[in-house]
C-alpha positions in Angstrom: -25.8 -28.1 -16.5 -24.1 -26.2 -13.5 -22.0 -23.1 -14.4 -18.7 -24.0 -14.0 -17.0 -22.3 -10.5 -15.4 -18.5 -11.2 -11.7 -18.6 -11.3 -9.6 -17.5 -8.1 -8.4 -14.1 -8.0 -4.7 -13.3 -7.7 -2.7 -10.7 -5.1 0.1 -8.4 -5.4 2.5 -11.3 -4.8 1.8 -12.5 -8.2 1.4 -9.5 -10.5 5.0 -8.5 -9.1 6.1 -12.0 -10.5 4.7 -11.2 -13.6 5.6 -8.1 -13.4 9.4 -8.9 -12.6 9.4 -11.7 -15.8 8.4 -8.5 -18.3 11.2 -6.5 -17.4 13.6 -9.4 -17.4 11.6 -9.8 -21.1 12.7 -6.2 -21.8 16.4 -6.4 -21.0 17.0 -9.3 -23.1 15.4 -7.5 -25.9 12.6 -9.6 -26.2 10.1 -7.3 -25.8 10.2 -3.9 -27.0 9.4 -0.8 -24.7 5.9 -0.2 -25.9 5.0 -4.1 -25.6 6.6 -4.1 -22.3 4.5 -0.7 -20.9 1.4 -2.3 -22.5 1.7 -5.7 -20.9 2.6 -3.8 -17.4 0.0 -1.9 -17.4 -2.3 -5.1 -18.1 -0.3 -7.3 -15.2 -1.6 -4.6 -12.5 -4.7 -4.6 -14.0 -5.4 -8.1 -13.2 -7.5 -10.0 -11.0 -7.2 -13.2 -12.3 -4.6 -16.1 -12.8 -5.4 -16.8 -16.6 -4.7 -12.5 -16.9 -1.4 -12.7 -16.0 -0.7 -16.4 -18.1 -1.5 -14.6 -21.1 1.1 -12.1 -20.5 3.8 -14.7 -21.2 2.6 -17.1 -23.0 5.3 -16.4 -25.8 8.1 -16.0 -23.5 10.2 -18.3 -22.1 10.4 -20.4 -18.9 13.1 -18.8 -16.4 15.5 -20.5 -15.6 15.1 -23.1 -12.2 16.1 -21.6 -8.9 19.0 -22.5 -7.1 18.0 -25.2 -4.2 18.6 -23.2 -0.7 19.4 -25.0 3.1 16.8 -23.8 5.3 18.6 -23.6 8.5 17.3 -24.3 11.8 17.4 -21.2 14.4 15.2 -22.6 17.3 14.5 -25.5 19.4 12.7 -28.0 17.5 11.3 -29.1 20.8 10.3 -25.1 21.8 6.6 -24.7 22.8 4.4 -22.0 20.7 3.6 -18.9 22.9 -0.3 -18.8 24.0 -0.8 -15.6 22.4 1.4 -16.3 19.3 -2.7 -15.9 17.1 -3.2 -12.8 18.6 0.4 -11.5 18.0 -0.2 -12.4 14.3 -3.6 -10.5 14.2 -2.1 -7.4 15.6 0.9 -7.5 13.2 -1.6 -7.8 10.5 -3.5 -5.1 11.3 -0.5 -3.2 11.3 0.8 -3.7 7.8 -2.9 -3.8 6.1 -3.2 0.2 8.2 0.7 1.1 7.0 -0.4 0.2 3.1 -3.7 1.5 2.9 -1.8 4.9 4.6 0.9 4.4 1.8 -1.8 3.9 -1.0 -3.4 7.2 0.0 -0.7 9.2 0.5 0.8 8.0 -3.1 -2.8 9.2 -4.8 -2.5 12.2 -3.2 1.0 12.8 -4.4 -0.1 11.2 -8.3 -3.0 13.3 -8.4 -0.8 16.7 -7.2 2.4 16.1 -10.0 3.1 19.4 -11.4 4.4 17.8 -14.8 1.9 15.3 -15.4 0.4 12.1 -14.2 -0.9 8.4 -16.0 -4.1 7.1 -14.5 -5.4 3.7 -16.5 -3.2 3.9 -19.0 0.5 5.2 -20.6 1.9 8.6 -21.2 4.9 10.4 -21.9 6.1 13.6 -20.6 8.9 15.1 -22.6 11.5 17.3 -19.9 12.6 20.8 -21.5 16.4 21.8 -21.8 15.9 24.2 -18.8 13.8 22.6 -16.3 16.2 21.1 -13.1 12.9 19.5 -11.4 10.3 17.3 -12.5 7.3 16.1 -10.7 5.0 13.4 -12.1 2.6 10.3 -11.0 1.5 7.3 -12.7 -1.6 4.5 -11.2 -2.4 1.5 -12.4 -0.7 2.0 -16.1 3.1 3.4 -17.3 4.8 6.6 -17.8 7.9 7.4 -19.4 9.5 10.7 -18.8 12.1 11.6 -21.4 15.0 13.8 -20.7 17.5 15.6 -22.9 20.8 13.9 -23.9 23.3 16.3 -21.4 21.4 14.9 -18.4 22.1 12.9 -15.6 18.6 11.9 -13.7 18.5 12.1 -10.1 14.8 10.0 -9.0 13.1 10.0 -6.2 9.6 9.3 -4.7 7.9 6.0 -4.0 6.0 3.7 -6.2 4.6 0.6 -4.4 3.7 -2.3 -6.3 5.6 -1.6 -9.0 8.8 -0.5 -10.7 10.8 2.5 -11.7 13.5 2.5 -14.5 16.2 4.3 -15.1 19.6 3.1 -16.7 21.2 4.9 -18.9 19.6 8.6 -18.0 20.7 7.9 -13.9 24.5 7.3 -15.6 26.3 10.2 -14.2 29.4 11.7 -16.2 31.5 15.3 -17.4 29.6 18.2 -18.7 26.1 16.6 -17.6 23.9 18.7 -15.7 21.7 17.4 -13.0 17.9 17.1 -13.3 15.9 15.3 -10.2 12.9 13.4 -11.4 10.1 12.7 -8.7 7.5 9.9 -9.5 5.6 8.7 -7.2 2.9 6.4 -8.0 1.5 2.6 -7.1 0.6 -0.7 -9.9 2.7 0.2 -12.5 5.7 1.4 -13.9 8.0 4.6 -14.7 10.7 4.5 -17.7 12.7 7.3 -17.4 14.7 7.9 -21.0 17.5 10.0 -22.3 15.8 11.3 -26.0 18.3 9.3 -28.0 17.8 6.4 -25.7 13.8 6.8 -26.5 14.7 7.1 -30.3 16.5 3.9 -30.7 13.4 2.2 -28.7 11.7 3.8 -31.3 13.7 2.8 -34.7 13.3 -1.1 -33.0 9.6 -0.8 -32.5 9.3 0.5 -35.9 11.3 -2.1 -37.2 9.5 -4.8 -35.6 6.5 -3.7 -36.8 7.4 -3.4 -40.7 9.1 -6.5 -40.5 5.7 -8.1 -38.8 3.4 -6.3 -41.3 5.6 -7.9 -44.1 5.6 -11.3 -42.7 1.7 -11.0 -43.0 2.0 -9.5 -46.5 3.4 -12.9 -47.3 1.2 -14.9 -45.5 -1.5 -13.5 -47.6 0.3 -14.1 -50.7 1.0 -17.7 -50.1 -2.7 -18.2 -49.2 -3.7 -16.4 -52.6 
């Protein structure tokens, strides 16, 4: 009996359409924070197709998107240029060079944070009442940097292939001071958190998980 053929692997393209379902996941409350940074940190992780299905198995289908005109903007008639293949090749070229540059000079700038850096896995750095800059890096996993309540987060820095976040701590208003948060960092994704904002994530994970570990109290008892 012939082994049956490996699975196909999967591309960036993909894991940021997993990746992009997970957050929308998280905003409608149906994941919590910690489920969300787990399962991003296993969408960038993965190589194959049945990887990234098991991400969302339990969530639902998105919505259908709107049909769109594709509108015509040359001659139907116009002949292809003889050196359209080689054009291609050399445009190619270009962006594999630009991202492997990018890639680089991200790790350099992960591996060089002053406040602390996620590498394979999650971590979260907690910002002190008097610092005004932070500095931190994340690859292939998720970090969540928590500020104080009287702050008002100014990011910066790149992260390719992946997200940053940052809603109610990049809300400006009276009597906040200014903090700038730098995260650079590639295949993954940054969370950055006012402390009450990380607390209430917190009370809700908690909840989620006494209310799961009763349901399986239950179970048991109706099996017994």
């Amino acid at each position: 009996m012939e082994p049956p053929p490996p699975e196909m692997r999967i591309g960036d393209r993909e894991r940021r359409e997993v990746d992009a379902r997970l957050q929308e996941a998280l905003a409608d409350g149906m994941l919590t924070l910690a489920e969300y940074d787990e399962r991003a940190a296993l969408c960038w992780a993965a190589r194959t197709r049945s990887e990234l299905n098991a991400l969302t198995l339990d969530l639902p289908e998105p919505p259908p998107s709107e049909p769109t005109v594709a509108l015509e903007t040359a001659a139907p008639d116009a002949p292809a240029t003889p050196d359209s293949g080689l054009v291609g090749r050399a445009i190619g070229g270009l962006v594999t060079a630009a991202v492997i540059g990018g890639g680089i000079f991200v790790g350099i700038q992960v591996l060089s944070a002053d406040d602390g850096a996620s590498v394979f896995g999650s971590r979260t750095v907690n910002v002190g009442s008097d610092q005004q800059r932070v500095e931190v890096g994340m690859m292939f996993g998720s970090l969540r940097v928590i500020v104080p309540d009287d702050v008002s987060v100014r990011p910066s820095g790149t992260v390719i292939f992946g997200s940053t976040n940052c809603n109610e701590a990049c809300r400006t208003g009276p009597y906040l001071r200014e903090v700038a948060v730098e995260a650079d960092g590639a295949f993954g994704s940054v969370s950055i958190m006012r402390q009450s904002e990380f607390d209430r994530a917190a009370v809700i994970d908690r909840d989620r998980d006494r209310n799961r570990h009763d349901d399986s109290d239950d179970d048991s008892d109706d099996d017994d």
